[in-house]
One Martini backbone bead per residue (centre of mass of N, CA, C, O) as a GRO file, in nm:
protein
  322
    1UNK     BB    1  -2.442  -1.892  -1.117
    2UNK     BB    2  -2.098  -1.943  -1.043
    3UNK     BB    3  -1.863  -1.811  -1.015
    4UNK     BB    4  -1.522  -1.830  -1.097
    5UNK     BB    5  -1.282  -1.875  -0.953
    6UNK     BB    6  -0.947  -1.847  -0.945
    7UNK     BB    7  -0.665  -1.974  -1.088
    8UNK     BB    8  -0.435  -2.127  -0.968
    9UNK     BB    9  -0.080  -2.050  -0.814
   10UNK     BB   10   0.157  -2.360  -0.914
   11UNK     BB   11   0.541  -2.301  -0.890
   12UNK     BB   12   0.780  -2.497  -0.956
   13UNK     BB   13   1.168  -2.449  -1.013
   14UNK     BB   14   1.478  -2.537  -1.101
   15UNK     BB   15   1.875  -2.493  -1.125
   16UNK     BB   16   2.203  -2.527  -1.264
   17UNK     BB   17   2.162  -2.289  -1.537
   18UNK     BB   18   2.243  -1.955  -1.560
   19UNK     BB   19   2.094  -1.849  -1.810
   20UNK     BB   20   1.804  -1.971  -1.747
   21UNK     BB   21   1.732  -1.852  -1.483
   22UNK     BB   22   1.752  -1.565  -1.599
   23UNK     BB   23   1.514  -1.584  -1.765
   24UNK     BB   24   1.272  -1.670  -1.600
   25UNK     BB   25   1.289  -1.449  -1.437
   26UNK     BB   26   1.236  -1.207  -1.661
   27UNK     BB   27   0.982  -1.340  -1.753
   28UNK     BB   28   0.826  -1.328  -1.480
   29UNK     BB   29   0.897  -0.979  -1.474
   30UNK     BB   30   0.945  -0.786  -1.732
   31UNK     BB   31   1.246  -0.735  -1.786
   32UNK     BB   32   1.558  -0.580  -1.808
   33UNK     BB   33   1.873  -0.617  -1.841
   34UNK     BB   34   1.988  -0.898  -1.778
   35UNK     BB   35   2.220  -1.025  -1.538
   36UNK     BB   36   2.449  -1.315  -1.486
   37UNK     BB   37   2.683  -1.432  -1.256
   38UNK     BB   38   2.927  -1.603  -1.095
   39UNK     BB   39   3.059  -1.695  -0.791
   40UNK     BB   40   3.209  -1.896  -0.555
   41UNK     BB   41   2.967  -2.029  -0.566
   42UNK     BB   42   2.768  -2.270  -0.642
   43UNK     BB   43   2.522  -2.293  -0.863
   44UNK     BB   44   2.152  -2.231  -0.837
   45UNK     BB   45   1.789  -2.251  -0.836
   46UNK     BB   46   1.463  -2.181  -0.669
   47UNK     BB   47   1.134  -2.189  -0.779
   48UNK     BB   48   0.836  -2.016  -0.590
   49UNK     BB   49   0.415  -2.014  -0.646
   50UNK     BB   50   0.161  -1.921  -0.468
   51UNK     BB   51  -0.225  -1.867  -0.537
   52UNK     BB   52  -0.316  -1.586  -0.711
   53UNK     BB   53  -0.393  -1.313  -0.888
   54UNK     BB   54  -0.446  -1.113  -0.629
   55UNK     BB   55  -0.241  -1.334  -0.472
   56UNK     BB   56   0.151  -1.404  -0.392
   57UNK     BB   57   0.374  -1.654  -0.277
   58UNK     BB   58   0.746  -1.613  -0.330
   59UNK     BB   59   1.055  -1.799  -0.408
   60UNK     BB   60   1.389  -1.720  -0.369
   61UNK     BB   61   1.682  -1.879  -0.530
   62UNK     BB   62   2.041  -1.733  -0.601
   63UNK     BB   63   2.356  -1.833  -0.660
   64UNK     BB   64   2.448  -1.537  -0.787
   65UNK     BB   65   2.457  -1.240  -1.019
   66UNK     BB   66   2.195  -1.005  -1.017
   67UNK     BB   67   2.121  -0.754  -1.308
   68UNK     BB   68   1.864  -0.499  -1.352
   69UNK     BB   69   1.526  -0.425  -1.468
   70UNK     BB   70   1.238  -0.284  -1.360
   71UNK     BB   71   0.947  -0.258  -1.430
   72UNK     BB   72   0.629  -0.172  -1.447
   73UNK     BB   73   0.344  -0.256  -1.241
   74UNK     BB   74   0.035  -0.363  -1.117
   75UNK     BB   75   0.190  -0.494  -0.892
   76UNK     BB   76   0.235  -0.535  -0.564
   77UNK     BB   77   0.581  -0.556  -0.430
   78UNK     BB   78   0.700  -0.739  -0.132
   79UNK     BB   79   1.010  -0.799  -0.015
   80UNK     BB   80   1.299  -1.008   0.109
   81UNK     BB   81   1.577  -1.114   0.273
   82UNK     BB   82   1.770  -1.414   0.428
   83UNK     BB   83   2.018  -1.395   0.179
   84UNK     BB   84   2.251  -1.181   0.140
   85UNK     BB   85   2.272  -0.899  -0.134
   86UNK     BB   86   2.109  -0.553  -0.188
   87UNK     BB   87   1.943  -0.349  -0.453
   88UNK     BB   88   1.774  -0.049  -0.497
   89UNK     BB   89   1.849   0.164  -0.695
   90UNK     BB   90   2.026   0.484  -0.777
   91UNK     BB   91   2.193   0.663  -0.586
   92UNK     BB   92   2.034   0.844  -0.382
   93UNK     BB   93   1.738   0.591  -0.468
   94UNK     BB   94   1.916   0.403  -0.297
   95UNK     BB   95   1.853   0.062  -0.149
   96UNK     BB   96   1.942  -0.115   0.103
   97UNK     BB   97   1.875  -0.443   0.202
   98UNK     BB   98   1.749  -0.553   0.492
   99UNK     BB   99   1.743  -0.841   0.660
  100UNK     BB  100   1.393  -0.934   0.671
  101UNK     BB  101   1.323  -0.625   0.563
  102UNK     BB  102   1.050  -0.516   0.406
  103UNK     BB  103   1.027  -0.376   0.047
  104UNK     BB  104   0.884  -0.176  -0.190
  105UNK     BB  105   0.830  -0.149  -0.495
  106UNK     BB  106   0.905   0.051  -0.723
  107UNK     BB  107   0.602   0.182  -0.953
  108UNK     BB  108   0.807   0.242  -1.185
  109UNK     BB  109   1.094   0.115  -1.132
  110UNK     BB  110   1.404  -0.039  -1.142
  111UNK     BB  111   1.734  -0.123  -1.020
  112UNK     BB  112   1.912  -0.381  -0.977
  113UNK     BB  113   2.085  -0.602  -0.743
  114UNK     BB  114   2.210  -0.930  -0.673
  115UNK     BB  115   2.347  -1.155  -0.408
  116UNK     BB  116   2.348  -1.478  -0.309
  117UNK     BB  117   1.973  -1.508  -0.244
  118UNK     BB  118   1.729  -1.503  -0.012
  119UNK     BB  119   1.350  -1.429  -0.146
  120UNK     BB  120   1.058  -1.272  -0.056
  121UNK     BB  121   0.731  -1.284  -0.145
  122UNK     BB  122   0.443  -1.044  -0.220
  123UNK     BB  123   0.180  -1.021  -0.406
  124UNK     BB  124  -0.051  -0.760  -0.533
  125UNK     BB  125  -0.305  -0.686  -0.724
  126UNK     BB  126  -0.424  -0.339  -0.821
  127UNK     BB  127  -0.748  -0.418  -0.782
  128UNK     BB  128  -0.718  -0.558  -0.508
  129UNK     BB  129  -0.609  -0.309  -0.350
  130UNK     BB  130  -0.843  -0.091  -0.466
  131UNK     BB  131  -1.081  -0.192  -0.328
  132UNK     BB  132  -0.972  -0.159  -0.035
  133UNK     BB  133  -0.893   0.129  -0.048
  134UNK     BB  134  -1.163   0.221  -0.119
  135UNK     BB  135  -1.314   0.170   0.170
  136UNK     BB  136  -1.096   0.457   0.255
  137UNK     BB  137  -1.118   0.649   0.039
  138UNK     BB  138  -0.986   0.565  -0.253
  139UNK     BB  139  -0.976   0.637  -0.557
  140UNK     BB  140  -0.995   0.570  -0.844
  141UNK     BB  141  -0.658   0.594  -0.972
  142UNK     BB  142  -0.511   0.680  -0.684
  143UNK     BB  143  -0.274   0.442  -0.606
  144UNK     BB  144  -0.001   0.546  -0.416
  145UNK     BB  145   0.302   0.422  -0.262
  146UNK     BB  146   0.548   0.485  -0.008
  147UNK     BB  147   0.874   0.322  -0.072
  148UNK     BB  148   1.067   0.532   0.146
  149UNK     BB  149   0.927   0.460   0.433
  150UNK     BB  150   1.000   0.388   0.750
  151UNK     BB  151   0.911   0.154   0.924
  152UNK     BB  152   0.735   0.049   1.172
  153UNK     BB  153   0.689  -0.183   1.441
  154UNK     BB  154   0.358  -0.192   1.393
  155UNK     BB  155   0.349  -0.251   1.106
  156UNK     BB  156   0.539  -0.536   1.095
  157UNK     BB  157   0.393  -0.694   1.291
  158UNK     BB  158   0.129  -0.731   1.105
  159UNK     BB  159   0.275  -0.833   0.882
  160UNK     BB  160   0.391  -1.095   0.968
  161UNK     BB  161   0.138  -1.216   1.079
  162UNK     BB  162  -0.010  -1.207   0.820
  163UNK     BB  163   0.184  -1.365   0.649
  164UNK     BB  164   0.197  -1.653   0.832
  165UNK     BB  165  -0.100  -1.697   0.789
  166UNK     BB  166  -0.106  -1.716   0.464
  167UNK     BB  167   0.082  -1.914   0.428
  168UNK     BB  168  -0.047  -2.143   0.596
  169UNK     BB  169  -0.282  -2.132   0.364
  170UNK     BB  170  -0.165  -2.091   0.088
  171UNK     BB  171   0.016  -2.408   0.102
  172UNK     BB  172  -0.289  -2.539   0.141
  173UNK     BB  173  -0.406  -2.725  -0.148
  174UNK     BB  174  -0.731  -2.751  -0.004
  175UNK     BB  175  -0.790  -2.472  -0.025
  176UNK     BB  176  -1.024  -2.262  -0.060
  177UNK     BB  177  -1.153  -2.029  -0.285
  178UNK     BB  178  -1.223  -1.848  -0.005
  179UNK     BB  179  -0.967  -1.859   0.154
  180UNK     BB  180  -0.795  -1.732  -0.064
  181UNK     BB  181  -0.966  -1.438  -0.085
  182UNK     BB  182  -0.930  -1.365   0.217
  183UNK     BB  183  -0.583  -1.357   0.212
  184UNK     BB  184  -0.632  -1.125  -0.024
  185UNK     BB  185  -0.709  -0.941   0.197
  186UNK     BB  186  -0.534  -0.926   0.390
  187UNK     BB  187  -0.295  -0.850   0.214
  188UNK     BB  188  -0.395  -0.595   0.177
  189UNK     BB  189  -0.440  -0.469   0.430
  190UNK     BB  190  -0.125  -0.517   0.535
  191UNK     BB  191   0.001  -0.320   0.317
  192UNK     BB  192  -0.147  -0.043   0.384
  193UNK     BB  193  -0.039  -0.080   0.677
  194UNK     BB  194   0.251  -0.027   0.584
  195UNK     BB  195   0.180   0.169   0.332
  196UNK     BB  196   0.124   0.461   0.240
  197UNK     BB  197  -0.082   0.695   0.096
  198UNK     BB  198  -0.086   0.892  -0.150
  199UNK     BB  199  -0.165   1.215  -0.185
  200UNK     BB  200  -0.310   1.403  -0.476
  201UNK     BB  201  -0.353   1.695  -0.274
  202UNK     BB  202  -0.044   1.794  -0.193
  203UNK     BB  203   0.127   2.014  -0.130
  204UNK     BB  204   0.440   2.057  -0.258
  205UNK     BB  205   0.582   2.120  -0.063
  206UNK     BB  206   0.573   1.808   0.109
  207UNK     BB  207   0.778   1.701  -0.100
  208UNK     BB  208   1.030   1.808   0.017
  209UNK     BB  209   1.274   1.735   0.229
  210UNK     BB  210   1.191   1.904   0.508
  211UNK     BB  211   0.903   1.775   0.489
  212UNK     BB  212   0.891   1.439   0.571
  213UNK     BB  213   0.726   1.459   0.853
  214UNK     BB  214   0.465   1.569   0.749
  215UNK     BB  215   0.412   1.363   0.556
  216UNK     BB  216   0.338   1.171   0.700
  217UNK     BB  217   0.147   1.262   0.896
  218UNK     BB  218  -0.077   1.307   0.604
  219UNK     BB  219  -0.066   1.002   0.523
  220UNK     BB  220  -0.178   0.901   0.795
  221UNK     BB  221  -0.464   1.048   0.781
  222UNK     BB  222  -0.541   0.962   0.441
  223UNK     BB  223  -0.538   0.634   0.576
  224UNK     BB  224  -0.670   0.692   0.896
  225UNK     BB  225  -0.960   0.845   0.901
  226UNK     BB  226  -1.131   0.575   0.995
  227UNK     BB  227  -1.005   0.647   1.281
  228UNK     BB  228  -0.891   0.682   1.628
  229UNK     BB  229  -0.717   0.949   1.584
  230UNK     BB  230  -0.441   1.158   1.659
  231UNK     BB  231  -0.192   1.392   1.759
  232UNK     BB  232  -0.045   1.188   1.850
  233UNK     BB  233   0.006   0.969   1.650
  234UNK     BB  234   0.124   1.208   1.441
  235UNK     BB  235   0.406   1.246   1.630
  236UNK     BB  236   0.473   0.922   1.608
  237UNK     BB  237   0.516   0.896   1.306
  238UNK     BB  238   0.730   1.183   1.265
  239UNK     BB  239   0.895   1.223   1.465
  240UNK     BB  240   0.747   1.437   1.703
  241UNK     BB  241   0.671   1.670   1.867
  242UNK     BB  242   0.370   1.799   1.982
  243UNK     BB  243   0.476   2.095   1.918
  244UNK     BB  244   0.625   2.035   1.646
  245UNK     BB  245   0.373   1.954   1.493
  246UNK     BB  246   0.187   2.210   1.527
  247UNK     BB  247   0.386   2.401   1.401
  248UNK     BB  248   0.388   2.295   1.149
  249UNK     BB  249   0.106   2.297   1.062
  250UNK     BB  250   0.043   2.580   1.112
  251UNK     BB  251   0.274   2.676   0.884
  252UNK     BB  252   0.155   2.490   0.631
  253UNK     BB  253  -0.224   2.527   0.739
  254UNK     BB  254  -0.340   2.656   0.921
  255UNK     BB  255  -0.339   2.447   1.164
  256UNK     BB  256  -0.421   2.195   1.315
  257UNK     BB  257  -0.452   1.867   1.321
  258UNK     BB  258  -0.729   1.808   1.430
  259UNK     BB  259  -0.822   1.997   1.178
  260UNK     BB  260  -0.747   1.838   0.977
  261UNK     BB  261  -0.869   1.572   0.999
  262UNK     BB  262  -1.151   1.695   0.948
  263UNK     BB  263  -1.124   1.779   0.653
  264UNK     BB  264  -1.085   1.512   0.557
  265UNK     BB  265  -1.379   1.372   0.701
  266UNK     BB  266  -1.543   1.560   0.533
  267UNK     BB  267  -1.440   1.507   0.224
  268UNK     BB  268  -1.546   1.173   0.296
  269UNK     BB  269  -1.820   1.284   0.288
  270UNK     BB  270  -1.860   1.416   0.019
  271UNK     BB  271  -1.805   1.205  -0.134
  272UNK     BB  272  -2.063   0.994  -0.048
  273UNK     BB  273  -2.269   1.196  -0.112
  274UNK     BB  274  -2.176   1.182  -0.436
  275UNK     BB  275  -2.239   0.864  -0.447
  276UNK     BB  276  -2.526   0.880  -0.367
  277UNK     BB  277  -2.852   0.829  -0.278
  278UNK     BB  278  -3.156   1.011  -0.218
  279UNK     BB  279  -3.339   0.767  -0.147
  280UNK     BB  280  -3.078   0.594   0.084
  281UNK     BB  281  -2.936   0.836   0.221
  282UNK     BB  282  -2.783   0.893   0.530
  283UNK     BB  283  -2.647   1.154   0.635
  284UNK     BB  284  -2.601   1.077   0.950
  285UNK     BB  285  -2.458   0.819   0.886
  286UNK     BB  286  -2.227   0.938   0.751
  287UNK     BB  287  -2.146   1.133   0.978
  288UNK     BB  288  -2.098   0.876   1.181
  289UNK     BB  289  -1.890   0.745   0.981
  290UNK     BB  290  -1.702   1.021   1.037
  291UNK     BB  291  -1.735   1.135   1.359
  292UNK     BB  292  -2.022   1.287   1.326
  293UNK     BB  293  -2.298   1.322   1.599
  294UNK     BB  294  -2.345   1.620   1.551
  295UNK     BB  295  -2.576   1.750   1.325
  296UNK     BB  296  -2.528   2.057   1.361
  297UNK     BB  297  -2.259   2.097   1.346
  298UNK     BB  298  -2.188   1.936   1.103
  299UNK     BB  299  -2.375   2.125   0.891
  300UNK     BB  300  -2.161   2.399   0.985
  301UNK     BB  301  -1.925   2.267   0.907
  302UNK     BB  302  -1.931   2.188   0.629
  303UNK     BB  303  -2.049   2.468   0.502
  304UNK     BB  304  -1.758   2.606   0.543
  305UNK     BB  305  -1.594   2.363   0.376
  306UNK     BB  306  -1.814   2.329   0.101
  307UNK     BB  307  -2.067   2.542   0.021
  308UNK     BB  308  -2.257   2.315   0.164
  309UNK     BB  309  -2.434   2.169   0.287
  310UNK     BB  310  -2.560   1.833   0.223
  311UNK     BB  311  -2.816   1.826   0.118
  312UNK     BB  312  -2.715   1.964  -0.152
  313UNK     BB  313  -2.481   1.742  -0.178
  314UNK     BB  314  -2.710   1.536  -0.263
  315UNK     BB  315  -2.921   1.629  -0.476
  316UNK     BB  316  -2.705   1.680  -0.670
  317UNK     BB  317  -2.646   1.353  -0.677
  318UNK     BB  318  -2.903   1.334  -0.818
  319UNK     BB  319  -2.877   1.525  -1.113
  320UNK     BB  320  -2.646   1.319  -1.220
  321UNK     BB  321  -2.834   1.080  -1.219
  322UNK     BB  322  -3.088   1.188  -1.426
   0.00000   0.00000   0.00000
């Protein structure tokens, strides 16, 4: 039997009568403390959402200023203005939308101010983005973005890109349910590359604010150890001359960055092997897919890092499985 296609949503509404207006956007993100008045425009309102539960792209027009509270959501929400003035948080950790320039809501929740203001948004849900997460080795329940970190062109380029492939698609209300399922794997990839994920094991130090270019150099190691990354790459991430990056990394990890990679993609080795069969699991396979393809020097970096072999962490993962 074919399992059940997932839902589509399809809804449109718009409104001249600014109460109704502000509860209907309430309701539909599970806000609080909802306030909305009249600007100089005459007001209007016309809101849209197409897609389904793992990703929906959604249209609002609101000619009047809304202010409330976001509370924490399951779904990470990019969104960006087209049109008006907005911001997000207050004090310190206040982000005001700059036209065009996508920006994720912060998965805490936030307080926000929107005037007169024409925004679009992509939601994904966090079921559907830890999926494509876990295929790059973020752990079930460890997936937190960094909603602070100012994009980068190349990131922006792909979202834009890929943005622009699902709207056409997921707009054409004959689209089949599983290209449907398609450009929501695209949006979570494209999300993804657009903000980093934040690791669960970084050293406290890493937090403070002096340390924020080293930082983000270290979340794109652990976000992008899958790929043929290098210390030149982490030096135009961190916005650091490659002399500065490498002094950085020697004074916080005692190690060059080049050597920071390897020691995540030794631990991403770890993962694969402690979650394998060791009847179907190939050692040498699983080390060529994290860029090991020497097979001795492999065996003899790993047990410097994890005081054990490879095969003797896989037999481990057999005696738990029994």
């Amino acid at each position: 039997m074919n399992p059940t296609p997932p839902l589509r949503i399809d809804v449109e509404t718009q409104s001249t009568d600014l109460d109704d207006a502000r509860d209907f956007l309430a309701t539909a993100y599970a806000g609080n403390e909802w306030s909305a008045d009249a600007t100089r425009q005459p007001f209007a309102f016309r809101y849209s959402a197409v897609g389904d539960a793992a990703m929906s792209l959604r249209a609002i027009r609101f000619d009047g200023h809304l202010e409330g509270v976001m509370t924490p959501s399951e779904d990470f929400v990019v969104q960006w203005t087209n049109r008006g003035s907005a911001t997000i948080g207050t004090g310190d950790d206040q982000i005001v939308m700059e036209p065009g320039r996508p920006q994720l809501w912060p998965q805490q929740g936030a307080a926000f101010s929107y005037d007169d203001y024409e925004q679009r948004i992509v939601q994904v849900n966090r079921a559907a983005l830890e999926e494509v997460a876990g295929e790059r080795g973020t752990a079930p329940g460890q997936l937190v973005l960094d909603h602070t970190v100012r994009l980068d062109d190349r990131a922006l380029r792909v979202w834009r890109s890929s943005v622009q492939l699902i709207s056409h698609t997921v707009l054409d209300r004959r689209a089949s349910p599983l290209l449907q399922a398609e450009m929501g794997r695209l949006g979570a990839l494209a999300l993804l590359e657009l903000y980093p994920v934040v690791s669960s094991s970084l050293p406290d130090e890493l937090l403070l604010p002096r340390n924020a270019h080293v930082r983000r150099a270290v979340e794109y190691v652990h976000e992008h150890a899958h790929l043929p990354i290098t210390s030149t790459d982490l030096a135009r991430v961190a916005s650091l001359s490659l002399r500065a990056l490498q002094t950085a990394f020697q004074r916080t990890f005692e190690q060059s960055p080049n050597a920071y990679i390897r020691q995540v993609r030794l631990d991403r080795v770890r993962d694969a092997l402690l979650a394998g069969d060791p009847a179907t699991t190939n050692i040498a396979d699983v080390a060529r897919a994290w860029g090991f393809a020497h097979a001795g020097r492999f065996s003899a970096t790993y047990q410097q890092r994890h005081g054990e072999y490879p095969r003797e962490t896989l037999r481990r993962s057999g005696r738990q499985r029994a």
